[in-house]
C-alpha positions as CSV (number, residue, x, y, z in Angstrom):
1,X,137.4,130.0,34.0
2,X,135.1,131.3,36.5
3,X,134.2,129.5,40.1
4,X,130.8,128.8,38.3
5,X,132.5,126.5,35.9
6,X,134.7,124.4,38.2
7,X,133.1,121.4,38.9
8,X,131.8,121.4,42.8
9,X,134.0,119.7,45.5
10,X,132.2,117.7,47.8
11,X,133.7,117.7,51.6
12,X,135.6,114.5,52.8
13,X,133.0,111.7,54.1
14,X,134.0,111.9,57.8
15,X,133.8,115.4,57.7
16,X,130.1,115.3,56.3
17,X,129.3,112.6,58.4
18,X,130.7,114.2,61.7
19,X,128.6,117.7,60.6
20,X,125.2,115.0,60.3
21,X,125.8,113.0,63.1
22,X,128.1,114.5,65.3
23,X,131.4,113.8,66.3
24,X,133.2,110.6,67.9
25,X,131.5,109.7,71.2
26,X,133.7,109.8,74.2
27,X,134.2,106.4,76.4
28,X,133.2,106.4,80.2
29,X,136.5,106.9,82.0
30,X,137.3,104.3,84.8
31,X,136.2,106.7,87.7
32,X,132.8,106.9,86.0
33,X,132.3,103.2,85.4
34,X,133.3,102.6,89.6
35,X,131.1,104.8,90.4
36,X,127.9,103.8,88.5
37,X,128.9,100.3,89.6
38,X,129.0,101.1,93.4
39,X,125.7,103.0,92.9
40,X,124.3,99.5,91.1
41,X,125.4,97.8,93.8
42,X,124.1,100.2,96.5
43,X,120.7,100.2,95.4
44,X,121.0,96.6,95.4
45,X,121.5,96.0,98.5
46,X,118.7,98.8,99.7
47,X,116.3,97.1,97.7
48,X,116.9,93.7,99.4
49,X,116.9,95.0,102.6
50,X,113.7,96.3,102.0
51,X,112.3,93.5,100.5
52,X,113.4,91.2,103.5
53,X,112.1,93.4,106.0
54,X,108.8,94.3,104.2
55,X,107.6,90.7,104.1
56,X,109.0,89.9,107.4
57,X,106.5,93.0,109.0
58,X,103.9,92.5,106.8
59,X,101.4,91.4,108.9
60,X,98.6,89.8,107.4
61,X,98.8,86.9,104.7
62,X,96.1,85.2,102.8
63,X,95.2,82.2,100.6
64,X,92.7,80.8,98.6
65,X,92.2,77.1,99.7
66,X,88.5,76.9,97.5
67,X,85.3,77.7,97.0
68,X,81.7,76.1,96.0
69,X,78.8,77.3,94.2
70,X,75.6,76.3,95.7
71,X,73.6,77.7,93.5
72,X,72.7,81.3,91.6
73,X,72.1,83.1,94.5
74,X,74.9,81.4,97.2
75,X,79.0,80.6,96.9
76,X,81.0,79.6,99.8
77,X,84.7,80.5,99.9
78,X,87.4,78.8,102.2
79,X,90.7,80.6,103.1
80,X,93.4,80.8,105.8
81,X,94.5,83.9,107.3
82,X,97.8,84.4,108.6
83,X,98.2,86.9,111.3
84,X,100.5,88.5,114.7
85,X,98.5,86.6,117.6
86,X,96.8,89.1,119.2
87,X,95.3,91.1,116.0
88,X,92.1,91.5,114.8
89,X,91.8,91.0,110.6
90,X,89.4,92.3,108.1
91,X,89.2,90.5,105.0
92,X,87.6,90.9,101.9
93,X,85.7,88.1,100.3
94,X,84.2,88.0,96.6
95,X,82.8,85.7,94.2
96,X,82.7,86.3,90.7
97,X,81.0,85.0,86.8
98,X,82.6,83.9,84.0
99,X,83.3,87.6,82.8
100,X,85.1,88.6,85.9
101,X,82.3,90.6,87.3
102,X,81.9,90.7,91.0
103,X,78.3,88.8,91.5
104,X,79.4,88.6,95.4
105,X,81.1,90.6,98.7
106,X,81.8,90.5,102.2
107,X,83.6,91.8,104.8
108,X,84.6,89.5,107.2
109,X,85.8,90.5,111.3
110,X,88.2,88.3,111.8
111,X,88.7,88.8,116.1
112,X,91.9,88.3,117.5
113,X,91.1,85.3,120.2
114,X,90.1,83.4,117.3
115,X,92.7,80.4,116.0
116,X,92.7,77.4,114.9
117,X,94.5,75.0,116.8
118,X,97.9,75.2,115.2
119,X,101.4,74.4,115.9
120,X,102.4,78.3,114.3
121,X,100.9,79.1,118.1
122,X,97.2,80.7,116.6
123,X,98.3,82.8,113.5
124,X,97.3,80.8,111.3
125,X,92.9,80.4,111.1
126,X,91.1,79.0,108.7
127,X,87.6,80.6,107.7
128,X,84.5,79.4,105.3
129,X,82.2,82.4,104.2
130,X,78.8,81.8,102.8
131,X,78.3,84.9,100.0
132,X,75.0,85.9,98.9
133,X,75.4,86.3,94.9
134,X,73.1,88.3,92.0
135,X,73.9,85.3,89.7
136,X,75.9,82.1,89.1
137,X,79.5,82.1,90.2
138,X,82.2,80.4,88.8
139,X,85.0,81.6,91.2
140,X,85.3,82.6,94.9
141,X,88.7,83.7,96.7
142,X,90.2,86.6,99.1
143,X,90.3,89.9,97.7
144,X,92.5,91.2,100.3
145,X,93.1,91.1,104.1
146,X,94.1,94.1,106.1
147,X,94.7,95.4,110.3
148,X,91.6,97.8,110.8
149,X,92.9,101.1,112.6
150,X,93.9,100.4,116.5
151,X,93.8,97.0,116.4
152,X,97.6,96.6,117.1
């Protein structure tokens, strides 16, 4: 009998499947696992630290309190502004149609003697804008509110 006439022998099955798939993976050994955990942990705690002190120096707040449509070619928008006393704002007003396309913008100068009475000791003002629109609106609001360069 020849090797040509003896019937083939196939390898064992976790042999075959080791050679396609590779071997056993090896488990994280305890050192490894600390010290992913106290990296977790770490960046944590930097990313809550920066988020407290991000919003806490931020700056300049807005929000929306409403708008009205006058007609095709006028919207008025109605926001407060919060601000450090002291600063002078810029803020970005728009109106927009029913497709989301700005129709309406202005920037507003928002001086820093300027507040409205409040007991938050004059960060707080409170604005109405009168936009001048290329068609009907159907929404008004803040598009953003920033500290122009040297006003601090």
């Amino acid at each position: 009998m020849t090797s040509q006439d003896q019937p083939a022998v196939s390898p064992p099955a976790s042999t075959s499947l080791a050679n396609r798939y590779g071997g056993q993976k090896r488990r994280l050994s305890g050192k490894a696992k600390r010290a992913i955990g106290i990296g977790a942990l770490a960046a944590g705690i930097g990313f809550m630290a920066w988020v407290s002190t991000s919003s806490a120096t931020g700056g300049v707040t807005s929000k929306d309190i409403g708008f009205s449509v006058t007609d095709a070619t006028q919207t008025e928008v109605d926001f407060q502004v919060t601000r450090d006393p002291g600063v002078a704002v810029k803020c970005a007003v728009k109106a927009l149609d029913s497709k989301f396309a700005i129709v309406g913008w202005k920037v507003v100068d928002l001086p820093p003697e300027e507040a409205d009475g409040t007991a938050d000791n004059g960060r707080t003002i409170s604005r109405r804008v009168v936009l001048q629109t290329e068609s009907l609106a159907v929404s008004g609001l803040v598009d953003s509110c920033w500290i122009p360069d040297g006003s601090k």
